[in-house]
C-alpha positions, 0 to 999 in steps of 0.5 A, a space after each residue: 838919356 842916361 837911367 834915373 834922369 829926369 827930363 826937364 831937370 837939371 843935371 850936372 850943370 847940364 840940361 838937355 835939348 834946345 832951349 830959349 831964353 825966358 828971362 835974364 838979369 839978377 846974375 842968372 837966366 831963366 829957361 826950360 821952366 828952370 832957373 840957373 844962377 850964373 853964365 851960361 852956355 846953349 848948344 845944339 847938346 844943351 844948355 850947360 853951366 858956364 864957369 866965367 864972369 868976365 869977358 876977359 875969362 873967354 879963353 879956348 878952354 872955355 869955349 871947347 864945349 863949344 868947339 866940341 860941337 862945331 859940325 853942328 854951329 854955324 854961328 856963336 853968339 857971345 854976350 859980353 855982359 853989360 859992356 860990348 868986349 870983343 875978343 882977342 884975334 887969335 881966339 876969334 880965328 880958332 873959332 874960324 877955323 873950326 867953321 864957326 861964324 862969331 858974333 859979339 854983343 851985350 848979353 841981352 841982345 845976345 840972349 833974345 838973338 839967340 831966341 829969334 835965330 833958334 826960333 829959326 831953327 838955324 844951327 846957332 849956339 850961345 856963350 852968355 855972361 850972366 849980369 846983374 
């Protein structure tokens, strides 16, 4: 941890460690006894800002953070928003490729999976959208 930060704390759209989801809706997620405003992303890292609001927005340059840590995920959980949209083929096997299982789903069924299979201690990451 860097000097000056403070656990718990949010920090450059960036909170340390593994964290499940509180609560979700109103266009954010409650976790880590915080709460952020818009989507986010959970991995083994952390739970950092998300910057997509749209299904259609889910693209490689959004999901590096992601494939940064692909050593470390098994399976990515990615919830869609209020609507099930499923992502394009050649997104789908570059995270394949990368050794990293996919599953599509709404964000709360995303979110409270995400919250079993943490729980699990399984090697599980989440990208969600935030709704309404």
């Amino acid at each position: 941890m860097s000097e000056g930060r403070v656990p718990g704390q949010i920090h450059d759209g960036f909170l340390p460690g593994r964290h499940g989801i509180d609560a979700y809706g109103n266009g954010g997620f409650r976790f880590g006894q915080m709460s952020h405003r818009g989507s986010i992303l959970l991995l083994p890292s952390g739970v950092r800002a998300w910057d997509v609001s749209a299904p259609s927005a889910i693209d490689g340059p959004s999901l590096s953070p992601v494939l940064a840590e692909a050593e470390a995920i098994e399976l990515l959980l990615i919830g869609t928003g209020a609507d099930i949209v499923f992502l394009p083929e050649a997104l789908r096997q570059r995270l394949k490729a990368a050794g990293i299982g996919l599953d599509t789903m709404q964000t709360g069924a995303a979110a409270r999976t995400y919250n079993i299979l943490m729980a699990e201690n399984r090697k599980v990451a989440a990208a969600l959208i935030a709704v309404a």
